[in-house]
Backbone as XML, in Angstrom:
<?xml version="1.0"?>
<chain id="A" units="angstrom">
  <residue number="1" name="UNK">
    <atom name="N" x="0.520" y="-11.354" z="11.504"/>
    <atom name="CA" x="1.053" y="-10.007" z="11.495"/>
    <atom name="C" x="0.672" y="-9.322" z="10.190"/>
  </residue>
  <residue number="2" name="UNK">
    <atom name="N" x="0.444" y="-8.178" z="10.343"/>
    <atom name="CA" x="0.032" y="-7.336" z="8.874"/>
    <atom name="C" x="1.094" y="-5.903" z="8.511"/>
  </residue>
  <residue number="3" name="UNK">
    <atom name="N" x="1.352" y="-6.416" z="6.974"/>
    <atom name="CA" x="1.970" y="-5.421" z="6.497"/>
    <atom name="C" x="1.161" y="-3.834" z="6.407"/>
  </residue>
  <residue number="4" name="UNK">
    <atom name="N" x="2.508" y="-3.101" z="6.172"/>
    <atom name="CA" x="1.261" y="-1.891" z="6.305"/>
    <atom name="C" x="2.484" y="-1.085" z="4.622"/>
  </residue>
  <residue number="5" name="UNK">
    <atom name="N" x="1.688" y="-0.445" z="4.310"/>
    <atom name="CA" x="1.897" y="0.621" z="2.755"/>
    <atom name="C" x="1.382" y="1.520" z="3.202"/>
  </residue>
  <residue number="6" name="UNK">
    <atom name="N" x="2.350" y="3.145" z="3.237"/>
    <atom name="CA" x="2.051" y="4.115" z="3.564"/>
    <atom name="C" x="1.978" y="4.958" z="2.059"/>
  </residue>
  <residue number="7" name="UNK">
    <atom name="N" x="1.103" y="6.020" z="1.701"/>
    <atom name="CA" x="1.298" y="6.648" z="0.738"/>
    <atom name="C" x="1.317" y="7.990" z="1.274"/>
  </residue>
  <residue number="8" name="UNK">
    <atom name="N" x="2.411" y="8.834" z="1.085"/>
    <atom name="CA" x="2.649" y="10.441" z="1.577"/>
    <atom name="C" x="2.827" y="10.993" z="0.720"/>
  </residue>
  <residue number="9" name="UNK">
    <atom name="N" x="1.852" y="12.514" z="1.007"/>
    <atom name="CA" x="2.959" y="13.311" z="-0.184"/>
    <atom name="C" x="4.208" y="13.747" z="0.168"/>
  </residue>
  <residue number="10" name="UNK">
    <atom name="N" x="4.829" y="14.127" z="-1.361"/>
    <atom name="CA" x="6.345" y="15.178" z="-0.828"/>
    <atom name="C" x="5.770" y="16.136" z="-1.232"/>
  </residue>
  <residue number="11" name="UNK">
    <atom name="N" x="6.984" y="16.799" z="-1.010"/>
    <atom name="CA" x="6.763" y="17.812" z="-2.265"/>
    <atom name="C" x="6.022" y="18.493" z="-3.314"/>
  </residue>
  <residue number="12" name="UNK">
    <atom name="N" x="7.058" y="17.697" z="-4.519"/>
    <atom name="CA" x="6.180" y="17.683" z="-5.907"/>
    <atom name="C" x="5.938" y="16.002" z="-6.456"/>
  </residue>
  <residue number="13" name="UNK">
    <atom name="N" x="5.621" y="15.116" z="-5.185"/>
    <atom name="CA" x="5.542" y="13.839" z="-5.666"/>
    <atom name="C" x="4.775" y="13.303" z="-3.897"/>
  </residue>
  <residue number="14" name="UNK">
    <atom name="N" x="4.404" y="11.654" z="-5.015"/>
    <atom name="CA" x="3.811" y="11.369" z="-3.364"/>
    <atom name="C" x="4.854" y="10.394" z="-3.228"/>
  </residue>
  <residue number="15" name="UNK">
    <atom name="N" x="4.753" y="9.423" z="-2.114"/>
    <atom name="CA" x="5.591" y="8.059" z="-1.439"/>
    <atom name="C" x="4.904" y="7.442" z="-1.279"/>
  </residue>
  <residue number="16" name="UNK">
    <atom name="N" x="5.459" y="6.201" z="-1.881"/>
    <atom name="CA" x="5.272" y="5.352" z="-0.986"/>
    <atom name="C" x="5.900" y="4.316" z="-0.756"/>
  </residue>
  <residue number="17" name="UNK">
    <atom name="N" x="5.376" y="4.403" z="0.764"/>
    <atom name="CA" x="7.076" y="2.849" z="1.906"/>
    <atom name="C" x="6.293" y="1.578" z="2.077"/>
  </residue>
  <residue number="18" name="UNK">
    <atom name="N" x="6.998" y="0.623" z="2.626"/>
    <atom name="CA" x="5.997" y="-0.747" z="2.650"/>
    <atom name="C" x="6.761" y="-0.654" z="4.205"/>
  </residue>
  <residue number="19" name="UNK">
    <atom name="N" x="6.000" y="-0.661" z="4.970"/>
    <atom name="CA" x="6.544" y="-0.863" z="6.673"/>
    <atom name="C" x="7.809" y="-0.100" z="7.265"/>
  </residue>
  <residue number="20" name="UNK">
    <atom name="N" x="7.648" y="0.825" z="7.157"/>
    <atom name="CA" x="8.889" y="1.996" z="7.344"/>
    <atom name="C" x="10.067" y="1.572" z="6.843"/>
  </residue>
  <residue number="21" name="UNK">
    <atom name="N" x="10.556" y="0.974" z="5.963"/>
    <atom name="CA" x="11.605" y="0.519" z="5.474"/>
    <atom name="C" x="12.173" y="2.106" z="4.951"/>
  </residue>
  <residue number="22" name="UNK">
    <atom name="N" x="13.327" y="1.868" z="5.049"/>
    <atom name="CA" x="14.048" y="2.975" z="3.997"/>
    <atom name="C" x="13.878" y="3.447" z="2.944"/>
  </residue>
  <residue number="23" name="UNK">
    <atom name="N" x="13.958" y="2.579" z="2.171"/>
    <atom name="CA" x="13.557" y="2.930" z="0.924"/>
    <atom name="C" x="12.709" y="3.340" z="0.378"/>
  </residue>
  <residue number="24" name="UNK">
    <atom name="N" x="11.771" y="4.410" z="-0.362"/>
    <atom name="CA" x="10.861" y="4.537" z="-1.138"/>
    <atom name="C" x="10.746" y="4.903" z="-2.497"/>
  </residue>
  <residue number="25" name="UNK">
    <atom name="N" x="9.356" y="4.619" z="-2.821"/>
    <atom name="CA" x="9.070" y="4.784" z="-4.336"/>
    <atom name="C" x="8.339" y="6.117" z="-4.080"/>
  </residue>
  <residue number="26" name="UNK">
    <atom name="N" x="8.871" y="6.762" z="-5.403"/>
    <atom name="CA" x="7.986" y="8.221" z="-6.013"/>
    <atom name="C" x="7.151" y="8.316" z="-6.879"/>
  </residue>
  <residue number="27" name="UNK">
    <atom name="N" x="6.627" y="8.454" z="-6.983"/>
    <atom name="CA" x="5.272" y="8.722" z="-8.254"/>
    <atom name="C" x="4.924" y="10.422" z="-8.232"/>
  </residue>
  <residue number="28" name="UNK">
    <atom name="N" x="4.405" y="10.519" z="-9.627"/>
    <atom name="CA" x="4.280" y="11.914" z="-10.045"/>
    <atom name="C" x="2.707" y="12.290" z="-9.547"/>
  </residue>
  <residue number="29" name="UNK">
    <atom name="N" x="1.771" y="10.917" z="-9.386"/>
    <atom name="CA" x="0.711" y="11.509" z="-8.777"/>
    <atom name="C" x="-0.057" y="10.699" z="-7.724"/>
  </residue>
  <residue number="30" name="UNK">
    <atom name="N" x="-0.978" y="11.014" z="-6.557"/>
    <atom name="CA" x="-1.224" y="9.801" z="-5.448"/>
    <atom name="C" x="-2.210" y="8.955" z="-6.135"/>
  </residue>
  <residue number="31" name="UNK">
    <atom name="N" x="-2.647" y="9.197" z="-7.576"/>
    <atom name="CA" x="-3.644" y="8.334" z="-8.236"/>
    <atom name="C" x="-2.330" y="7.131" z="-8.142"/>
  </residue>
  <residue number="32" name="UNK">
    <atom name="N" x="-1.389" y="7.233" z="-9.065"/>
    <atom name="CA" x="-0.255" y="6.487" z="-9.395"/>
    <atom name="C" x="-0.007" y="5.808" z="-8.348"/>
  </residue>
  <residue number="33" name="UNK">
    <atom name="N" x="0.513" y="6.308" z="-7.082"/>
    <atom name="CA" x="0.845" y="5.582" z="-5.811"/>
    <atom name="C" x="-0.404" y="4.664" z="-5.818"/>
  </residue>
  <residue number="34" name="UNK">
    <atom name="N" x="-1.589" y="5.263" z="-5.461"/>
    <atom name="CA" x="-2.262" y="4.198" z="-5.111"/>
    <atom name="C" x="-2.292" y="2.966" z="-5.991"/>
  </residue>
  <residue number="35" name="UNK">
    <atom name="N" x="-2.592" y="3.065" z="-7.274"/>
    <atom name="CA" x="-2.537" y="2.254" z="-7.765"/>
    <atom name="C" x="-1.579" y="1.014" z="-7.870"/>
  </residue>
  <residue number="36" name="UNK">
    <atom name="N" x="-0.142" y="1.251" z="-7.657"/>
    <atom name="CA" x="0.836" y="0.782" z="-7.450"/>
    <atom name="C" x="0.429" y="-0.402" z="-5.893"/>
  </residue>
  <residue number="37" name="UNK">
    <atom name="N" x="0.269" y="0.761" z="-5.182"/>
    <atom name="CA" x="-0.440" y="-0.180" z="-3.659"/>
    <atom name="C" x="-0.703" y="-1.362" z="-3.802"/>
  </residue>
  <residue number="38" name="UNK">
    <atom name="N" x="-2.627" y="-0.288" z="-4.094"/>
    <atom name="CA" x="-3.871" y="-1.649" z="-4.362"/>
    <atom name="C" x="-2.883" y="-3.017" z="-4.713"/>
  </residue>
  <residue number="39" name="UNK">
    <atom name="N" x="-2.178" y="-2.990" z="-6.216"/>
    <atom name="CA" x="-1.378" y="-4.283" z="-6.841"/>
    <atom name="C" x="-1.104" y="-4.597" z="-6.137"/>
  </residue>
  <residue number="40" name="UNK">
    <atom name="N" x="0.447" y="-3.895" z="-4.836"/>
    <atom name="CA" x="1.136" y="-4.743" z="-4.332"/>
    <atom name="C" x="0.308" y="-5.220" z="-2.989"/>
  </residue>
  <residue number="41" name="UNK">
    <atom name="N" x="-0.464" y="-4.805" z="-2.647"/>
    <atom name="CA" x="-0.985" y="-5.509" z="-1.502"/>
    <atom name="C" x="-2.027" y="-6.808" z="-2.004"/>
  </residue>
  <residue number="42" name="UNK">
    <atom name="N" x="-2.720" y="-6.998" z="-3.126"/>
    <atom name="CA" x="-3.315" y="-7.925" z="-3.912"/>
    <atom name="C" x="-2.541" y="-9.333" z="-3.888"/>
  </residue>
  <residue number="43" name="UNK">
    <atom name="N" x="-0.852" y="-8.605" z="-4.483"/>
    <atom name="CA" x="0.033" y="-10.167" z="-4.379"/>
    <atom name="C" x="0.613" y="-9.940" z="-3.147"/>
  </residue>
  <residue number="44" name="UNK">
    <atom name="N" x="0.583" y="-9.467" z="-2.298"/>
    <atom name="CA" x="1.434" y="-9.934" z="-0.992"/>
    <atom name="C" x="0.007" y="-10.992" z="-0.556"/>
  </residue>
  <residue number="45" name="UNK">
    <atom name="N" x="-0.972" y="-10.019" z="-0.553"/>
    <atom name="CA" x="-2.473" y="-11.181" z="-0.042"/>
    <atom name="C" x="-2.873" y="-12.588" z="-0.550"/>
  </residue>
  <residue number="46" name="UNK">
    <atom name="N" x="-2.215" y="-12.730" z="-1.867"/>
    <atom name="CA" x="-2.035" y="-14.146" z="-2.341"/>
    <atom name="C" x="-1.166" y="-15.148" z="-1.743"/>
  </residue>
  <residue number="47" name="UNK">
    <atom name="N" x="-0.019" y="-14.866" z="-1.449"/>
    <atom name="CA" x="1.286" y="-15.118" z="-0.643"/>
    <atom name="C" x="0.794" y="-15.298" z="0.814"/>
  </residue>
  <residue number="48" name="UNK">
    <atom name="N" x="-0.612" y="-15.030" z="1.340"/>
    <atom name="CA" x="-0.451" y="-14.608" z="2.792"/>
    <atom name="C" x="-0.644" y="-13.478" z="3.991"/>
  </residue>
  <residue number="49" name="UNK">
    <atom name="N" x="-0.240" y="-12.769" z="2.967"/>
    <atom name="CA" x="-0.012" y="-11.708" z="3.855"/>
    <atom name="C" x="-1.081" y="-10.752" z="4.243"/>
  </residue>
  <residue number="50" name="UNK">
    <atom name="N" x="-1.425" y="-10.104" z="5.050"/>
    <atom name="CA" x="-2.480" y="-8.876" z="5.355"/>
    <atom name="C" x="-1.622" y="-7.824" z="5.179"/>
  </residue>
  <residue number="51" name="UNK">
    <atom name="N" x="-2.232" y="-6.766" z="4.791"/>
    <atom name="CA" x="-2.124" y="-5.872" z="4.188"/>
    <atom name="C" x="-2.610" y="-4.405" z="4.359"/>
  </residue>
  <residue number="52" name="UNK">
    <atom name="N" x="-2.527" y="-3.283" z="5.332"/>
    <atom name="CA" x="-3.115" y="-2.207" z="5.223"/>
    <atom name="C" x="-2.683" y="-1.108" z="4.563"/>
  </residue>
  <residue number="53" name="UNK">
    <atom name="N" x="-3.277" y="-0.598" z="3.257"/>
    <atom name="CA" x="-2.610" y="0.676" z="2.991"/>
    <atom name="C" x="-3.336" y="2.007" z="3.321"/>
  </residue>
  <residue number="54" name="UNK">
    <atom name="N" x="-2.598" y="2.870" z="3.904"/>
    <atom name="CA" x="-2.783" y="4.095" z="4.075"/>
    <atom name="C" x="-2.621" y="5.155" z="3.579"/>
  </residue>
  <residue number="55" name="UNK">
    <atom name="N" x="-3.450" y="6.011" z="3.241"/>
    <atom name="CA" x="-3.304" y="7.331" z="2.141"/>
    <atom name="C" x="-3.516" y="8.649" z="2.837"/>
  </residue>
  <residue number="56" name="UNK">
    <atom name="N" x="-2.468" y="9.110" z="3.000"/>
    <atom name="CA" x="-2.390" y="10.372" z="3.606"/>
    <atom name="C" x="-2.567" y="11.610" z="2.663"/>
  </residue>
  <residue number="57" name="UNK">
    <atom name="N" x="-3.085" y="12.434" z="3.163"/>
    <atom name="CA" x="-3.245" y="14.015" z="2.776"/>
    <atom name="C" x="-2.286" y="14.948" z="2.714"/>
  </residue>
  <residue number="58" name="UNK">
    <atom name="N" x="-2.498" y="15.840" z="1.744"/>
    <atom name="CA" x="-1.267" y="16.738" z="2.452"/>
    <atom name="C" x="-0.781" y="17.351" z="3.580"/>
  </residue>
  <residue number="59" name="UNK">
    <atom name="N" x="-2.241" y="17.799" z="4.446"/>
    <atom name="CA" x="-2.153" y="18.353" z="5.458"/>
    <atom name="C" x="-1.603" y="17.100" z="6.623"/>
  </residue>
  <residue number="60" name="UNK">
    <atom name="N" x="-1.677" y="15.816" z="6.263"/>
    <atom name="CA" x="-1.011" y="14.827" z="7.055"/>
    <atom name="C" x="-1.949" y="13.678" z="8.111"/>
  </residue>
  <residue number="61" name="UNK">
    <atom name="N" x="-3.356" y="14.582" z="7.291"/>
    <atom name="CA" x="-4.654" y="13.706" z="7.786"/>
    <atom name="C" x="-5.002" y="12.243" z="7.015"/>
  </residue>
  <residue number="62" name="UNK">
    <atom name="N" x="-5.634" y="11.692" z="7.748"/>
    <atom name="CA" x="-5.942" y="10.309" z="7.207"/>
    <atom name="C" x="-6.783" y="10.499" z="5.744"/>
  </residue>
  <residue number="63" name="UNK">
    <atom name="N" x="-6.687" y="10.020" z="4.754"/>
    <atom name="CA" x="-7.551" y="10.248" z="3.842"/>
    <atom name="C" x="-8.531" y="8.728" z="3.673"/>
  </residue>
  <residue number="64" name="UNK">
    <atom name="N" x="-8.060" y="7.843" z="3.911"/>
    <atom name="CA" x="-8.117" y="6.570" z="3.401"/>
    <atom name="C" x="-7.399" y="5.442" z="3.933"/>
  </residue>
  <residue number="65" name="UNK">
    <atom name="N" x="-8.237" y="4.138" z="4.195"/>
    <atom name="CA" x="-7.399" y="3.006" z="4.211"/>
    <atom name="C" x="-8.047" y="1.796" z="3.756"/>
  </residue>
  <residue number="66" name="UNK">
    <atom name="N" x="-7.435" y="1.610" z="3.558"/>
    <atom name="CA" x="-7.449" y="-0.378" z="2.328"/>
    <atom name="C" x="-7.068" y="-1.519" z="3.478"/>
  </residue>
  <residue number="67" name="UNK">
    <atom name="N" x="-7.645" y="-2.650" z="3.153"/>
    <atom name="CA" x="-6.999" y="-3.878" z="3.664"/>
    <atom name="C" x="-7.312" y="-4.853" z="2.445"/>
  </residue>
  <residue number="68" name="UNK">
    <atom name="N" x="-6.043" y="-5.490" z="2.482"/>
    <atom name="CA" x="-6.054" y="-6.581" z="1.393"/>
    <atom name="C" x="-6.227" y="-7.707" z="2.591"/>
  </residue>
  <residue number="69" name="UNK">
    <atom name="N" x="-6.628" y="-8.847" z="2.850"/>
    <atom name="CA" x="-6.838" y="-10.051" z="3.598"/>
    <atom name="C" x="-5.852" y="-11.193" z="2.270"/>
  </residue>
  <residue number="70" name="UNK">
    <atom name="N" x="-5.366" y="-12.512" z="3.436"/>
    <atom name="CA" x="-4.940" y="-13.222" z="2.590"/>
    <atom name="C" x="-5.832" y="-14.663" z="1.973"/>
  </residue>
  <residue number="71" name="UNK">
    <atom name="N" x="-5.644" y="-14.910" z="0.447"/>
    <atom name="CA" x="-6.617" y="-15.360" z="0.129"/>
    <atom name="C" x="-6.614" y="-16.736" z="1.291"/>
  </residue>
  <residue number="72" name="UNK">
    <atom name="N" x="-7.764" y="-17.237" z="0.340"/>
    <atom name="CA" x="-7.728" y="-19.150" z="1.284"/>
    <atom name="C" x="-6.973" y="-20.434" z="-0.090"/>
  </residue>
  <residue number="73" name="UNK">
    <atom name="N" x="-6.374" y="-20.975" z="0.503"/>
    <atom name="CA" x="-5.365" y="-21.675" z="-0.447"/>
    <atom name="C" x="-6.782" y="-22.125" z="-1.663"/>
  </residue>
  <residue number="74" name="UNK">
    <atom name="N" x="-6.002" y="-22.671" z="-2.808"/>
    <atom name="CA" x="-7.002" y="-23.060" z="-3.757"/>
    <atom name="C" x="-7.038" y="-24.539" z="-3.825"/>
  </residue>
  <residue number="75" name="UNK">
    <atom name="N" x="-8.020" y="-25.437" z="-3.629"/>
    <atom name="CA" x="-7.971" y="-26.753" z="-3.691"/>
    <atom name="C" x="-7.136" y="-27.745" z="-4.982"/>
  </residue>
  <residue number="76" name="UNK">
    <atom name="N" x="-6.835" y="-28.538" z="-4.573"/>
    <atom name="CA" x="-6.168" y="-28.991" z="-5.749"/>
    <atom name="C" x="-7.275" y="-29.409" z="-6.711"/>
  </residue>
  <residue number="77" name="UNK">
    <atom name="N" x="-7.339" y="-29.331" z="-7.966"/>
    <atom name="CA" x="-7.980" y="-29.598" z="-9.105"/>
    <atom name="C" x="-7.851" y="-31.566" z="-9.025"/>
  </residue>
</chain>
């Protein structure tokens, strides 16, 4: 199953949710959001997880999307 990270604008800020959850984070700019993303989908992809983030426009068009894949375990040394 794959997580998904939405980045929206508001307002005077963008969002962003991790799988429609309630809660969100604000940032003052969608450089910021994204960046925030990219990270968290990097360590969810270490952990496992797949990962799509999505970057929306203002007008509510697709701008962009990311996939983080999860790594492959690391052999024991």
């Amino acid at each position: 199953m794959s997580r998904m990270i939405a980045i929206r604008p508001e307002s005077e800020a963008w969002s962003l949710r991790i799988d429609q959850q309630d809660g969100v984070l604000l940032f003052s700019s969608g450089a910021e959001a994204e960046g925030v993303a990219r990270r968290l989908a990097g360590r969810l992809a270490r952990y496992g997880e797949r990962v799509d983030v999505l970057i929306f426009l203002r007008d509510g068009s697709l701008a962009g999307q990311l996939r983080s894949t999860p790594e492959e375990p690391h052999a024991a040394a």
